[in-house]
N, C-alpha and C positions, 0 to 999 in steps of 0.2 A: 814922884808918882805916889798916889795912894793907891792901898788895897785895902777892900771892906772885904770879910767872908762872911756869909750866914748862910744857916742850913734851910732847906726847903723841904722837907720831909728827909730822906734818906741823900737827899744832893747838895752838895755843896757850891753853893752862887759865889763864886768871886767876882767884885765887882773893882774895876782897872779904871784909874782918873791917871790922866796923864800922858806923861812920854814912856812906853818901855825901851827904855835905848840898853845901849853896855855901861855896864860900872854899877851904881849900887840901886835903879831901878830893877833891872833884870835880877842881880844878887838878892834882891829882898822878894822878889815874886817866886825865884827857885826855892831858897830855905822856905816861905810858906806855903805850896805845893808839897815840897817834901814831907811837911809836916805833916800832912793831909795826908796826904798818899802812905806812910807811917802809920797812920791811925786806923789805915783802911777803907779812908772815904778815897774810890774811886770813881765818882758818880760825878764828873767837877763841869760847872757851865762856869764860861768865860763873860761877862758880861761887860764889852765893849764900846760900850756908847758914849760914855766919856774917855775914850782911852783917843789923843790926838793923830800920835805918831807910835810907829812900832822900827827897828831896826832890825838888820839880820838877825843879830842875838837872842832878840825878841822873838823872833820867827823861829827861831830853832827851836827856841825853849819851848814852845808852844806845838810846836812836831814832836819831842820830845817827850813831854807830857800826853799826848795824844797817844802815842806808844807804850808808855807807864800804865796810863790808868787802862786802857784795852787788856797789858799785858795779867791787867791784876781781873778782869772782867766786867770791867766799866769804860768810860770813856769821857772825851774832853768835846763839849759843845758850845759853839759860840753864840752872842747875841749883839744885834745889832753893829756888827762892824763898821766903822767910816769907811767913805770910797776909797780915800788911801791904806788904807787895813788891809780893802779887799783887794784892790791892784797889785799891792806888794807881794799877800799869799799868791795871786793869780802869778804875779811878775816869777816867782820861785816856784812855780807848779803845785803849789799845796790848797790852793783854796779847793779841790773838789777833795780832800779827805775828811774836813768838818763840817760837822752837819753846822747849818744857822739858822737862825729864828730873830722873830722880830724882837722877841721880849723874855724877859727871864723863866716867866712862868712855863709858855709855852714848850721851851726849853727841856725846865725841869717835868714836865709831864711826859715830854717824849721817853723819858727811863724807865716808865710804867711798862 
C-alpha cells in the first residue's frame, strides 16, 4: 500500500493506494496518523479512491482515528470510497459515522 499526505490549508489529505489489510499496510498507516495526530493536525480527510480492499484491521484503525482526531477537536473524513469500502463500513455499522465526499477538496472545505 502507498500513503501520500499533503496539507490543504490547515487539513491534512491522506491519500490510501492499495490494500489496507493487517501486517505492515495497517502498521505503516497507524505510525503516519500518529505522527499527525502528534503534531496536532487533527483535521485528516481520508482519500480513498485508489484504496482496493480494506479489512477488519483496517476498519478499526479508521474508527479509531475517527475517535482520535474528534477527541483532539477535529475529525477524520472520507472521499470517494469504493463499493466494497462502503459495504464493509456499512457490513460493521460504521459507515453512518464518516462524513464522505466526492472529492478531496470538497472534503477539505467542509472543516471551514
Amino acid at each position: 500500500m502507498e500513503i501520500d499526505v499533503r496539507s490543504q490549508g490547515q487539513v491534512k489529505i491522506v491519500t490510501l493506494r492499495g490494500r489496507l489489510n493487517l501486517g505492515e499496510p495497517v502498521d505503516r498507516l497507524r505510525a503516519t496518523v500518529e505522527d499527525l495526530l502528534g503534531s496536532g493536525d487533527c483535521r485528516l480527510v481520508f482519500d480513498l479512491t485508489e484504496l482496493t480492499t480494506v479489512d477488519s484491521s483496517g476498519i478499526g484503525l479508521m474508527s479509531r482515528f475517527l475517535t482520535s482526531t474528534k477527541a483532539q477537536g477535529g475529525s477524520l473524513k472520507l472521499v470517494n470510497p469504493s463499493k466494497f469500502v462502503v459495504q464493509t463500513l456499512k457490513l460493521v455499522g460504521l459507515l453512518n459515522l464518516f462524513e464522505i465526499f466526492p472529492d478531496a477538496q470538497s472534503a477539505a472545505a467542509s472543516f471551514a
